[in-house]
gemmi code that builds the backbone of each chain (N, CA, C; Angstrom):
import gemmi

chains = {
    "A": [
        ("UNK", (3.443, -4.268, -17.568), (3.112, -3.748, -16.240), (2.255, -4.742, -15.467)),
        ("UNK", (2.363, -4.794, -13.903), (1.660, -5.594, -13.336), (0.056, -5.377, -13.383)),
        ("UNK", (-0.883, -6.068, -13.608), (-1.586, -5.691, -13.280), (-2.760, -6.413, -12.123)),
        ("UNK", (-2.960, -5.511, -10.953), (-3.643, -6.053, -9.691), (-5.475, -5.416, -10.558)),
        ("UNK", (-6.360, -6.650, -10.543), (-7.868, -6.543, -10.616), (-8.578, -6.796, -9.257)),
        ("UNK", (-9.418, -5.323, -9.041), (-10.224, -6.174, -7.856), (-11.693, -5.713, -8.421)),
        ("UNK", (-12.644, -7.042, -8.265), (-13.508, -7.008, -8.725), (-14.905, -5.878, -8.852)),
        ("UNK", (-14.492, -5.168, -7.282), (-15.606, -4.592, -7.377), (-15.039, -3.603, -6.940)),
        ("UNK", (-15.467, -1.829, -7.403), (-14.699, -0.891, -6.641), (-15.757, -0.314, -5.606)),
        ("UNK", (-17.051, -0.382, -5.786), (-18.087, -0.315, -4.357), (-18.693, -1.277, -4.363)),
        ("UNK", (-18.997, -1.294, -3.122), (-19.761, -3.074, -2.520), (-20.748, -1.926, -1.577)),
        ("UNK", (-22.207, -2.522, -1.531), (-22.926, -1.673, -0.370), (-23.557, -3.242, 0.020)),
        ("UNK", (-23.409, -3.822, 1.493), (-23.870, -4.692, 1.892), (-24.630, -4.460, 3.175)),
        ("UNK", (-25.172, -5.601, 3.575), (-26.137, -5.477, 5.251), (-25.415, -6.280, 6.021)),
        ("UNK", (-25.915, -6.068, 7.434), (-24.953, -6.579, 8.457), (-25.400, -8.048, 8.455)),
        ("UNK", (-24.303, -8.958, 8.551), (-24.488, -10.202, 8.696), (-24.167, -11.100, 7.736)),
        ("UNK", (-24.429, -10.558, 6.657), (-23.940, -10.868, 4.929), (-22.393, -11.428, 5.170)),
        ("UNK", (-22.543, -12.909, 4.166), (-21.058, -12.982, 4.232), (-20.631, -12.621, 2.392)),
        ("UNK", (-19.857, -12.026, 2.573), (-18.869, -10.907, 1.730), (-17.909, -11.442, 1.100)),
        ("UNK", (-17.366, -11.407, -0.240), (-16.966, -12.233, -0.604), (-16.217, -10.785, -1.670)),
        ("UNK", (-14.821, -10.747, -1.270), (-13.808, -9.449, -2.154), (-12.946, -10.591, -2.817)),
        ("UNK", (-13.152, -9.960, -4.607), (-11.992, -10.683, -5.107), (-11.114, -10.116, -6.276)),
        ("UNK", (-9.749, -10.576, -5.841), (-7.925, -10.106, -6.411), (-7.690, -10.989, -7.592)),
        ("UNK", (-7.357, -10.450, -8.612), (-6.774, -11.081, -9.395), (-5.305, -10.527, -10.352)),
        ("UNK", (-4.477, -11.296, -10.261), (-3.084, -10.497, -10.536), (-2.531, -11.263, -12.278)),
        ("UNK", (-2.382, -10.712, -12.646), (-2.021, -11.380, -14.233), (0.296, -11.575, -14.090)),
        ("UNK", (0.373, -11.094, -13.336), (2.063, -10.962, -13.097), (2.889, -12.622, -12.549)),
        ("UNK", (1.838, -13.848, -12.381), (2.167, -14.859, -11.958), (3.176, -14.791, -10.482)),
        ("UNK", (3.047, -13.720, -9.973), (3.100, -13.099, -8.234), (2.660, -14.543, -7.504)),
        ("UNK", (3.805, -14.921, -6.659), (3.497, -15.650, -5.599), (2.572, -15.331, -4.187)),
        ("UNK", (3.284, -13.765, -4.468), (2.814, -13.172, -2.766), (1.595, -12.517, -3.192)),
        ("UNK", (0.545, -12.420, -2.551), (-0.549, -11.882, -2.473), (-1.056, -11.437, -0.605)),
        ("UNK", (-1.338, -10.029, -0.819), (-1.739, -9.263, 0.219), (-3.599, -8.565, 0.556)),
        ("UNK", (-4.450, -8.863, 1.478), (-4.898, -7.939, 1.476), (-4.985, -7.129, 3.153)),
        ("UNK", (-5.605, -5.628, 2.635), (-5.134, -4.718, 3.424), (-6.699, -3.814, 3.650)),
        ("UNK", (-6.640, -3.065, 4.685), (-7.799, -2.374, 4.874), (-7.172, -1.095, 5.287)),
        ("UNK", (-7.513, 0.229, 4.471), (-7.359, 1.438, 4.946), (-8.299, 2.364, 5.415)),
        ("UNK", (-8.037, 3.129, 6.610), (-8.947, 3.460, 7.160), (-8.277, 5.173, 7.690)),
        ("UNK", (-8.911, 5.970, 7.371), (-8.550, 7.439, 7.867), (-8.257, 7.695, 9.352)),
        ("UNK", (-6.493, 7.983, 8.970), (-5.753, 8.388, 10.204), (-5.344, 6.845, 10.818)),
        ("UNK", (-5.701, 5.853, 10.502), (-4.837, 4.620, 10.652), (-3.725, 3.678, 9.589)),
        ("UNK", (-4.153, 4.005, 8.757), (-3.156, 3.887, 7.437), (-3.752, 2.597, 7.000)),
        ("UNK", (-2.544, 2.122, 5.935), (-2.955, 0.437, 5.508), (-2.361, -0.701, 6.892)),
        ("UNK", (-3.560, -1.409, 6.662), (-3.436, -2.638, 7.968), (-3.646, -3.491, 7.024)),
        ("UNK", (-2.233, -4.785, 7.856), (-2.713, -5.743, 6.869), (-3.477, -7.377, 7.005)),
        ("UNK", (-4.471, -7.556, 6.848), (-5.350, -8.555, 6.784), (-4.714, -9.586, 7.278)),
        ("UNK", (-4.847, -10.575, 5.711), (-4.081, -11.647, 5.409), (-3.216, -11.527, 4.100)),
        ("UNK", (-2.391, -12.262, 4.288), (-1.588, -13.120, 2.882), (-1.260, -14.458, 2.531)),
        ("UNK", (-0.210, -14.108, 1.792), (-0.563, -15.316, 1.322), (0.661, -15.740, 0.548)),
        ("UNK", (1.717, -16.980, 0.605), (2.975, -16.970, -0.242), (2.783, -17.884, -1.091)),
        ("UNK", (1.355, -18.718, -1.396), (1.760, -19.542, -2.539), (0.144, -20.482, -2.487)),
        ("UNK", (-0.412, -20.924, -3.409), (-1.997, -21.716, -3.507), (-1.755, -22.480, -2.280)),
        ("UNK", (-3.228, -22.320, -1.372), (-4.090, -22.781, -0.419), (-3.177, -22.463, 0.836)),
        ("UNK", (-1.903, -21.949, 0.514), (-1.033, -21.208, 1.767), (-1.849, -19.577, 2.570)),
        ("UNK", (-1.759, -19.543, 3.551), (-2.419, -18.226, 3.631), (-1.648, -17.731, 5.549)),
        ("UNK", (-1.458, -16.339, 5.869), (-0.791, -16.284, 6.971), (-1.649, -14.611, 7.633)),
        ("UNK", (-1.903, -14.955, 9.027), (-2.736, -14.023, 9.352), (-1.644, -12.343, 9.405)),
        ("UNK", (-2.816, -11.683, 9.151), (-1.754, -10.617, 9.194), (-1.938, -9.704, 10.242)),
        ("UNK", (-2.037, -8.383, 10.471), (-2.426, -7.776, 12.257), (-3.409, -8.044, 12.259)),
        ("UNK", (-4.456, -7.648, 11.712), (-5.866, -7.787, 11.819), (-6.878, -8.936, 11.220)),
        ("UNK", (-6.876, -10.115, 11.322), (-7.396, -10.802, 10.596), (-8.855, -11.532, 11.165)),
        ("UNK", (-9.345, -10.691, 12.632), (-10.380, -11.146, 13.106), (-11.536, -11.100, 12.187)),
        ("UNK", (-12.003, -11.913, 12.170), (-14.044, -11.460, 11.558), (-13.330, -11.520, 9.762)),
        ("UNK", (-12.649, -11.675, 9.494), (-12.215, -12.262, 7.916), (-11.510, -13.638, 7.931)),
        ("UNK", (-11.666, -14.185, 6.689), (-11.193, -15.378, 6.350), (-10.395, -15.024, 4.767)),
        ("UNK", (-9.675, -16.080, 4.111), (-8.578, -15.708, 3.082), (-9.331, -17.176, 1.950)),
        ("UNK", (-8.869, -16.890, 0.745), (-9.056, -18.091, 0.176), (-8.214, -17.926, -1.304)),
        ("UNK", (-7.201, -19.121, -1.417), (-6.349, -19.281, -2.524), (-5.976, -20.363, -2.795)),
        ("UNK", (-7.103, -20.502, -3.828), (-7.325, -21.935, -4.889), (-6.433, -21.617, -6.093)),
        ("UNK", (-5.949, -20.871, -6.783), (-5.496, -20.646, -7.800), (-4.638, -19.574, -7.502)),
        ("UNK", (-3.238, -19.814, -7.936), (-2.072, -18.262, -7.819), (-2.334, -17.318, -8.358)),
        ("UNK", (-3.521, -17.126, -9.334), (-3.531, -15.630, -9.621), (-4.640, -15.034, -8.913)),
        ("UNK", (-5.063, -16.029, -8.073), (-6.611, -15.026, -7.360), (-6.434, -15.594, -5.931)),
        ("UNK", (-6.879, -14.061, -5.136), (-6.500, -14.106, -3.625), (-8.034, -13.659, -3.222)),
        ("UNK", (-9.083, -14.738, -2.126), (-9.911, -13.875, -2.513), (-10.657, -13.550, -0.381)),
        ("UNK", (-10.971, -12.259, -0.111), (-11.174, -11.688, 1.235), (-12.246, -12.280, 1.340)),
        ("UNK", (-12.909, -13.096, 2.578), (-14.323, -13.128, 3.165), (-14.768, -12.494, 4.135)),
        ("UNK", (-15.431, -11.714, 4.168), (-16.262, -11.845, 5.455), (-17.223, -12.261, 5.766)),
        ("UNK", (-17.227, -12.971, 6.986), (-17.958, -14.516, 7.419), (-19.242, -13.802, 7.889)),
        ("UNK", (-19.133, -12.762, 8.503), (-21.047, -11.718, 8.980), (-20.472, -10.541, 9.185)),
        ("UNK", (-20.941, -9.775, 7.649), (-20.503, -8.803, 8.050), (-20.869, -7.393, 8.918)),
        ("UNK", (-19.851, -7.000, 10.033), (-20.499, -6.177, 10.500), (-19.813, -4.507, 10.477)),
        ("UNK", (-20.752, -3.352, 11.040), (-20.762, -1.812, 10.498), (-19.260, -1.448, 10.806)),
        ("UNK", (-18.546, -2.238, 11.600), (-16.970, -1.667, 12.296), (-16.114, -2.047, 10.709)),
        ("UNK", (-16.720, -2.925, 9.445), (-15.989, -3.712, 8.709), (-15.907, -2.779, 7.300)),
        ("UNK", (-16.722, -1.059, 7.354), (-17.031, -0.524, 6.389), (-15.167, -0.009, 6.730)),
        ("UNK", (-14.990, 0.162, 5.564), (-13.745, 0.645, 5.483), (-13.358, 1.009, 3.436)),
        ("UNK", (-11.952, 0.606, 2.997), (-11.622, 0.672, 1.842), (-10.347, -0.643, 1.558)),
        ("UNK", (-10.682, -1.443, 0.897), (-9.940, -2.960, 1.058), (-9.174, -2.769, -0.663)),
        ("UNK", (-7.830, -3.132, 0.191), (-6.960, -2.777, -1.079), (-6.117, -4.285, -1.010)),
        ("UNK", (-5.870, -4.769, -1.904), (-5.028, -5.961, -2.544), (-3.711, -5.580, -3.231)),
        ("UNK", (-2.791, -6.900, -3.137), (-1.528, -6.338, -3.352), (-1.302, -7.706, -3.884)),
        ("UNK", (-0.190, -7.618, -5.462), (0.330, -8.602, -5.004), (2.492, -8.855, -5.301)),
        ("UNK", (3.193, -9.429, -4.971), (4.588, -8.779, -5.273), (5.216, -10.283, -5.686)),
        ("UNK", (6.342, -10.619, -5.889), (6.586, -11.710, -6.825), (7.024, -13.019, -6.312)),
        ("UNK", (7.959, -12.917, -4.663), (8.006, -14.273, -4.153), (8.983, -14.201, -3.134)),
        ("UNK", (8.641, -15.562, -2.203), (10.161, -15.271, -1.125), (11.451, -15.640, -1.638)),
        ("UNK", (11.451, -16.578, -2.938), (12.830, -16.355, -3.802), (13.187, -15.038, -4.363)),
        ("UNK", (12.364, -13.955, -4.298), (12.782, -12.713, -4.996), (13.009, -11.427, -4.117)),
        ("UNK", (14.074, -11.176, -3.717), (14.093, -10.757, -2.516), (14.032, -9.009, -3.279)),
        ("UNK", (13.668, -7.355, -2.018), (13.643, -6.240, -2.771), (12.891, -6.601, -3.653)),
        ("UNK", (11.042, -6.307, -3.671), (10.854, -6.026, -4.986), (9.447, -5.758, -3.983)),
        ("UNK", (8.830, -4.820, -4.899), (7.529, -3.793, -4.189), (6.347, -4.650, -4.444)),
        ("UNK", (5.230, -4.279, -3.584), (4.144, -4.680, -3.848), (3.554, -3.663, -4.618)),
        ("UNK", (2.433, -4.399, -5.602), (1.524, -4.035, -6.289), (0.063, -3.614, -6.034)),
        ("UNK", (-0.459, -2.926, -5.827), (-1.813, -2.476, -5.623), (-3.113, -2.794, -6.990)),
        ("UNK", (-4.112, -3.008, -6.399), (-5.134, -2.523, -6.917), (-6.015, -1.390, -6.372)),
        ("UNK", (-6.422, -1.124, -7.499), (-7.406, 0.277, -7.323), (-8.720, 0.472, -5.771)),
        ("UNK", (-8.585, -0.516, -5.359), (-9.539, -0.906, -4.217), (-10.519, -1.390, -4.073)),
        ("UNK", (-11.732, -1.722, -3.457), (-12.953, -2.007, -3.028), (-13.918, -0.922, -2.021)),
        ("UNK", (-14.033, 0.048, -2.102), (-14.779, 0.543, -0.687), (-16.300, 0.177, -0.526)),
        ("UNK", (-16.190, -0.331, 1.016), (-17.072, -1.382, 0.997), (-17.702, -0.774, 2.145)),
        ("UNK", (-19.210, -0.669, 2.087), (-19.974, -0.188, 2.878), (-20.767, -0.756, 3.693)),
        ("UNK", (-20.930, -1.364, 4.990), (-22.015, -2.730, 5.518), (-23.298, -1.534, 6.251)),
        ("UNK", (-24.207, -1.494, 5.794), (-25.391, -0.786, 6.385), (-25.932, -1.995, 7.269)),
    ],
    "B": [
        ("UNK", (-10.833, 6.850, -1.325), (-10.540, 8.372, -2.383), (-10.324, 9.315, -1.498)),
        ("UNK", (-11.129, 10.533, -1.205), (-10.571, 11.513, -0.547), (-10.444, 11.501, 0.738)),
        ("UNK", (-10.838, 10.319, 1.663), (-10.890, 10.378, 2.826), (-9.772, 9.944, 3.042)),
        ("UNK", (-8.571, 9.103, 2.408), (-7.871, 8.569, 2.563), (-6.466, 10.037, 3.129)),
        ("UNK", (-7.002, 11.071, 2.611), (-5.826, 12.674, 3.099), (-6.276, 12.824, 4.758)),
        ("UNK", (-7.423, 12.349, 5.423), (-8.035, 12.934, 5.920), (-7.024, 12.497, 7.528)),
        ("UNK", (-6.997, 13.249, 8.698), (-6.051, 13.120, 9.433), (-4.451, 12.855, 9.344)),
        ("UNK", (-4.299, 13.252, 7.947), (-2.794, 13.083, 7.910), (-2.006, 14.565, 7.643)),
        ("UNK", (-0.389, 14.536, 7.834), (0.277, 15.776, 7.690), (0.121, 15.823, 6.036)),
        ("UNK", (-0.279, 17.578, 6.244), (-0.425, 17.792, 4.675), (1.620, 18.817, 4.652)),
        ("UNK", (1.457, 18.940, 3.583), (2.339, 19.349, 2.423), (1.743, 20.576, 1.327)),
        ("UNK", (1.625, 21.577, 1.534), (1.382, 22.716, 0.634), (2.874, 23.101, -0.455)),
        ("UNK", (2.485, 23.422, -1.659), (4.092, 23.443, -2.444), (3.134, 24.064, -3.735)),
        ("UNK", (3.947, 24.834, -4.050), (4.025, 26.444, -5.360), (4.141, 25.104, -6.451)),
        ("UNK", (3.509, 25.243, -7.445), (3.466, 24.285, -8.574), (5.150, 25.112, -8.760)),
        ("UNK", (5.601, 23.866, -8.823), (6.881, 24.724, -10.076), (8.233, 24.680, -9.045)),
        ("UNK", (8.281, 24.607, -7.549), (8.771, 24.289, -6.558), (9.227, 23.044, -6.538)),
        ("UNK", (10.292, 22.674, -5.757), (10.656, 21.359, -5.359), (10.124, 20.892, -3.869)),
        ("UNK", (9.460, 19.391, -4.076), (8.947, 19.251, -2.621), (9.859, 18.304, -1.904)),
        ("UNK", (9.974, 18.093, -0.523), (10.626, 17.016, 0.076), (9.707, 16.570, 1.305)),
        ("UNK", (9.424, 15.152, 0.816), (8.468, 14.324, 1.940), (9.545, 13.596, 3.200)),
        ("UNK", (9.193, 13.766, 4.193), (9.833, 12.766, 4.708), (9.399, 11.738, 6.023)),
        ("UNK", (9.629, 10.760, 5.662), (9.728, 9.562, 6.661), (10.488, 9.207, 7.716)),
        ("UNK", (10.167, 8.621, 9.060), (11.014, 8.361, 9.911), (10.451, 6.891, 9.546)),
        ("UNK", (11.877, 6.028, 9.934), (11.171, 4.155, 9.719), (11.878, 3.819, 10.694)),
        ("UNK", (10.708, 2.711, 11.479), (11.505, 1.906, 13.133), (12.293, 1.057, 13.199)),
        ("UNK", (12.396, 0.329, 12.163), (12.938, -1.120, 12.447), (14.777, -0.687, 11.436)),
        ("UNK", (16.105, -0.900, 12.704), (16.831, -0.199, 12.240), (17.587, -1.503, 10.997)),
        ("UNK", (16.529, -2.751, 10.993), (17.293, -3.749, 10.097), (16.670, -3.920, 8.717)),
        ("UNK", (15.714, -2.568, 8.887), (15.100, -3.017, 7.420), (16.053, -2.447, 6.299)),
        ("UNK", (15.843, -3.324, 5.532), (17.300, -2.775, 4.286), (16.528, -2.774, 3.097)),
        ("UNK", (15.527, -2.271, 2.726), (14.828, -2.511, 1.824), (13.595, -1.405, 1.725)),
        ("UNK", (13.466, -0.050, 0.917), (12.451, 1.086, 1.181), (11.657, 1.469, -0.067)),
        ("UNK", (10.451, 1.186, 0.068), (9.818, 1.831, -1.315), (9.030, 2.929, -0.849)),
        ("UNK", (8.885, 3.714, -2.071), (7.934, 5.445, -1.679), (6.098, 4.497, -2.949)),
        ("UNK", (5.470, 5.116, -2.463), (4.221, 4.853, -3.282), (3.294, 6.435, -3.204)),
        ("UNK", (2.940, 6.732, -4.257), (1.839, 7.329, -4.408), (0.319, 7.089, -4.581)),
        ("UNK", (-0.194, 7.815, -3.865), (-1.826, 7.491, -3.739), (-2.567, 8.560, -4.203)),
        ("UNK", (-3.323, 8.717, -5.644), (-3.929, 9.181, -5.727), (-5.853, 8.667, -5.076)),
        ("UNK", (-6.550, 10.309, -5.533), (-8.030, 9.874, -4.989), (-8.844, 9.045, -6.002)),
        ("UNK", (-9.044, 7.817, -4.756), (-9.922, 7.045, -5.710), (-9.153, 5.594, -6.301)),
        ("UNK", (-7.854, 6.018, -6.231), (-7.061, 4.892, -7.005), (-6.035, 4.162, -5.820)),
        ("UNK", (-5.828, 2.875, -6.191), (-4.587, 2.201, -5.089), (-3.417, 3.100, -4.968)),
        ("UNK", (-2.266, 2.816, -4.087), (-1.275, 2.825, -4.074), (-0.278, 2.978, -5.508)),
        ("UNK", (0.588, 3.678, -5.971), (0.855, 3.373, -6.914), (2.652, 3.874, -6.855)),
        ("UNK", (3.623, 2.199, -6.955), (5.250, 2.352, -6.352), (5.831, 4.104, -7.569)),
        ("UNK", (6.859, 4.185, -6.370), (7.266, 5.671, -7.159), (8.826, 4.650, -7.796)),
        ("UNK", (9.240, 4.726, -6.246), (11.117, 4.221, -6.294), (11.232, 3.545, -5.331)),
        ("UNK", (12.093, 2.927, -5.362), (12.771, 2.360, -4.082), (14.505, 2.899, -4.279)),
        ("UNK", (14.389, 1.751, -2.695), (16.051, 1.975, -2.879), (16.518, 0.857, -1.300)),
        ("UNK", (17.763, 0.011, -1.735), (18.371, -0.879, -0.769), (19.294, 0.284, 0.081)),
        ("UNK", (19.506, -0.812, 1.370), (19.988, 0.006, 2.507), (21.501, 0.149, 2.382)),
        ("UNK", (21.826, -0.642, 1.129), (23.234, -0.341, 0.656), (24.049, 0.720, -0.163)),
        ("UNK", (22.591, 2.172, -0.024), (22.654, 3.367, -1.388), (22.454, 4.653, -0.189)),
        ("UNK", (22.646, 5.072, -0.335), (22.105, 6.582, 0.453), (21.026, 7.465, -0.780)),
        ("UNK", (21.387, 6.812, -2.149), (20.441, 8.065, -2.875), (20.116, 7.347, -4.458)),
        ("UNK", (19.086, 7.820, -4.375), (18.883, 6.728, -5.736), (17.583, 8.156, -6.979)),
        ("UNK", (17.672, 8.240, -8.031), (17.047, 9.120, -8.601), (16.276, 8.224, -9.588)),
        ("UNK", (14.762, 8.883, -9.892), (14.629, 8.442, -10.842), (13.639, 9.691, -11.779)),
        ("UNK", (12.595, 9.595, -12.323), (12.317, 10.746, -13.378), (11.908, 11.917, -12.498)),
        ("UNK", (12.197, 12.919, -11.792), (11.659, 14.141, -11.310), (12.185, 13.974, -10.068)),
        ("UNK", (11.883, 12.561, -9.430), (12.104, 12.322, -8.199), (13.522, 11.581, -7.542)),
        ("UNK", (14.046, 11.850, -6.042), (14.797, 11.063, -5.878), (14.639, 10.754, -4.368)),
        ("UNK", (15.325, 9.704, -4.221), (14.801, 9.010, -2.743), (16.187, 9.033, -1.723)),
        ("UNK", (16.379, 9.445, -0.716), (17.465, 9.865, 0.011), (17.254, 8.755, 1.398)),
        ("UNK", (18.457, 8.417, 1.987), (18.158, 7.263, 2.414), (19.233, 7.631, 3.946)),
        ("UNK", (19.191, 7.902, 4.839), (20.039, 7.945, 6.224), (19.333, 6.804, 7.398)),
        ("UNK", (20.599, 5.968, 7.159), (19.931, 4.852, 8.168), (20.881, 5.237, 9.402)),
        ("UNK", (21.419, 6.128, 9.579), (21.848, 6.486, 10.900), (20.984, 7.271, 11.415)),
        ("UNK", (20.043, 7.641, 11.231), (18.790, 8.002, 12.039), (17.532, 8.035, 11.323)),
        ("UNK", (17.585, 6.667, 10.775), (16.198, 6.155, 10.852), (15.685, 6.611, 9.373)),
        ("UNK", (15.820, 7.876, 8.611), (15.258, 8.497, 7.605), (15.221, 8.215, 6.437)),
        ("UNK", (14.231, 8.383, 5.828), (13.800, 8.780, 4.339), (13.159, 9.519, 3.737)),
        ("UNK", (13.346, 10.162, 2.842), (12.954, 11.442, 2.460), (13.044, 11.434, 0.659)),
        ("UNK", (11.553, 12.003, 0.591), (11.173, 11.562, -1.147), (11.144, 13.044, -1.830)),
        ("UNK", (12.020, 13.833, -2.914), (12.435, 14.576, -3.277), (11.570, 14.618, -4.891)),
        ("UNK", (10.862, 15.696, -4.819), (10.300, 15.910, -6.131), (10.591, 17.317, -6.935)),
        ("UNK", (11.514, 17.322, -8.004), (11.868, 18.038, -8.590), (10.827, 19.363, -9.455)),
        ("UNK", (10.687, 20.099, -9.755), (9.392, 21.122, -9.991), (8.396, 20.663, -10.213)),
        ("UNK", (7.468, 20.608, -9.009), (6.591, 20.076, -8.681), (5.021, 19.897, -9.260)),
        ("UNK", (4.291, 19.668, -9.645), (3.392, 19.552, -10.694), (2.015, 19.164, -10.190)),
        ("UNK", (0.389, 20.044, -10.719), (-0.256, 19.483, -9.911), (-0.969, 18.133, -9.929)),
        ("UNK", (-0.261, 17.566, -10.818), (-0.681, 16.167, -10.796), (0.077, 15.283, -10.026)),
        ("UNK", (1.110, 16.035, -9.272), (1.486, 15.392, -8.445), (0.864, 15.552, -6.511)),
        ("UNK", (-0.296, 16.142, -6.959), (-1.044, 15.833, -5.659), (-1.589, 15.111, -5.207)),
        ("UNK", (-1.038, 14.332, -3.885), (-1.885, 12.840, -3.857), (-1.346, 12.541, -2.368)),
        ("UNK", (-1.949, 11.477, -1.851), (-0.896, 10.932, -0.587), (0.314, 10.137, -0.647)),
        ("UNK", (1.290, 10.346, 0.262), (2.556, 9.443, -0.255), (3.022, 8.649, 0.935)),
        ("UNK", (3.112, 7.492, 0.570), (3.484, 6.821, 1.787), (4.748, 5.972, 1.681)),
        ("UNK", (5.645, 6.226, 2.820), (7.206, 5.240, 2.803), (6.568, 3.943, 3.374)),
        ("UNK", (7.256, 2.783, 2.804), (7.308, 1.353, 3.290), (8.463, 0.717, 3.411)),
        ("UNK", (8.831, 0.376, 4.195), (9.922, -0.555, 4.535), (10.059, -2.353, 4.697)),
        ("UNK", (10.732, -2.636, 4.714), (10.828, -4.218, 4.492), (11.965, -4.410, 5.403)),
        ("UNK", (11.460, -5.537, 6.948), (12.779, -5.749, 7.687), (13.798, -6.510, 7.105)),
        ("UNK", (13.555, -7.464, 5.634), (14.079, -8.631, 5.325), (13.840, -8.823, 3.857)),
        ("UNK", (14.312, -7.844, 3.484), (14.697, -7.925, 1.922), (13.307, -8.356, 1.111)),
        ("UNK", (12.130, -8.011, 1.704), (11.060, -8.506, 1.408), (10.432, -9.575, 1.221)),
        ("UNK", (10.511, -10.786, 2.640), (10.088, -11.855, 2.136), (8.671, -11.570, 3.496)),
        ("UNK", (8.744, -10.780, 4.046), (7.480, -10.575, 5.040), (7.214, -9.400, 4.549)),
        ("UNK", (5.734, -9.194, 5.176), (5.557, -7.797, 4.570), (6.009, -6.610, 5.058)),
        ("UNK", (5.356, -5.582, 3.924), (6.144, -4.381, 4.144), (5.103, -3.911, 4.944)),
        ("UNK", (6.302, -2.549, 5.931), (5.569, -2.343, 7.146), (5.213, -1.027, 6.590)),
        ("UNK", (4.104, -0.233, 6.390), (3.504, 1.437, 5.720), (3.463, 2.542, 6.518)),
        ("UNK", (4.211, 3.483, 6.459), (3.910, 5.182, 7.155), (2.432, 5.221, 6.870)),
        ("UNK", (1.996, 6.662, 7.533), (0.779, 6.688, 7.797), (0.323, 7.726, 6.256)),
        ("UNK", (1.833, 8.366, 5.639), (1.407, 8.925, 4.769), (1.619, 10.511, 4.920)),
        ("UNK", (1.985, 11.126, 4.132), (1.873, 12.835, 4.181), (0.793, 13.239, 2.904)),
        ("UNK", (0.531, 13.977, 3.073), (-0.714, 14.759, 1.959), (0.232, 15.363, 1.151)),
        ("UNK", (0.502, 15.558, -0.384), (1.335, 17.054, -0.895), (-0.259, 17.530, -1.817)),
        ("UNK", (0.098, 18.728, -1.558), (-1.237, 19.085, -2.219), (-0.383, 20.903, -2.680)),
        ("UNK", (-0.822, 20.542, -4.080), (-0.036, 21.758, -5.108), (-1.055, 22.550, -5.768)),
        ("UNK", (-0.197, 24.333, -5.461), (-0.922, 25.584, -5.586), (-0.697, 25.752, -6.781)),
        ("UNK", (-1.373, 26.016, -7.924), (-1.253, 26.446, -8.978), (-1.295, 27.899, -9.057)),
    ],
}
model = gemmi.Model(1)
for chain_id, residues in chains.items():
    chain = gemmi.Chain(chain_id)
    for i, (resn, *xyz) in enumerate(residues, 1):
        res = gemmi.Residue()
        res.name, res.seqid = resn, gemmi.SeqId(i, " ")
        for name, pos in zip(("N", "CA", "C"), xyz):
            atom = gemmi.Atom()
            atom.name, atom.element = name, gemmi.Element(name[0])
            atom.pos, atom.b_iso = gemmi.Position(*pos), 0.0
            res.add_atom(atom)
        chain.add_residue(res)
    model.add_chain(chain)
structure = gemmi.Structure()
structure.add_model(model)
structure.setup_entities()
């Protein structure tokens, strides 16, 4: 089974803090996703990512940055974080653009709180 | 976790009942549909899919029904169980999945024992 790790499942941070969420996928997954869900807006997606130090903005990618040094770890920044950024940050990752039909993978989440 | 039900269409269903979720999806070229379950607290977690070349695809309890002449999908759960209460969300793929998949907002099923 695939398995998506994200490091932390609560984060409580202060505003301004840069933030540092991290994915790790054991499935040797090319594609790596992350996503922010938020009540009554669904999953939005960040950034991704199709392959090491590749990375592609996704709807929302203001006030975050992406980082992928190594294919099994995808990892979210936020550069200062601020109170609009509390949400629940979920990672994905699925197997490649040679592999066409095939689902993404989740991890269990991050909910991340900026006081 | 639980906030994640919160503003979405719920789903009430008799444990022991069959439920049917369903999805409308926009993009009429996506050929490519997965269902995911969300329990509280935990990610996303894939049920089934199914290509735009099937109208119906089954797998343990559940089956996934597929009308791309108007847009639909609809996730079919056979006597329904309360561990099968959670949020469920359709995703689609315009392109066989090499961009991402685009996510419904989700229905609630939430089961009466």
């Amino acid at each position: 089974d695939v398995k998506v790790t994200q490091s932390s499942r609560y984060l409580v941070k202060r505003t301004g803090e840069k933030v540092f969420l991290e994915c790790v996928q054991d499935m040797d997954h090319e594609n790596m996703f992350w996503y922010r869900q938020d009540p009554g807006l669904g999953l939005r997606l960040i950034y991704f990512s199709y392959d090491v130090k590749m990375k592609e903005k996704g709807d929302i990618p203001e006030g975050y940055s992406v980082s992928r040094e190594k294919k099994e770890r995808f990892s979210l920044i936020l550069e200062s974080a601020s109170t609009n950024q509390t949400s629940m940050y979920l990672c994905a990752s699925s197997l490649g653009p040679g592999h066409s039909n095939q689902p993404q993978h989740f991890g269990d989440g991050t909910r991340l709180s900026i006081l | 976790g639980e906030s994640v039900g919160l503003h979405l269409p719920t789903l009430s269903v008799q444990e022991g009942d069959n439920s049917i979720i369903n999805c409308a999806y926009s993009n009429s070229a996506s050929d490519y549909f997965i269902w995911y379950k969300q329990e509280s607290g935990k990610g996303p977690q894939f049920i089934i899919d199914i290509r735009s070349n099937m109208d119906k695809r089954q797998g343990q309890r559940v089956t996934v029904l597929l009308n791309k002449t108007v847009k639909h999908l609809s996730l079919q759960i056979a006597a329904t169980q309360p561990g099968d209460s959670a949020v469920y969300f359709c995703a689609e793929s315009p392109d066989s999945g090499n961009t991402p998949l685009v996510f419904g907002k989700g229905t609630r099923l939430s089961v009466i024992a």
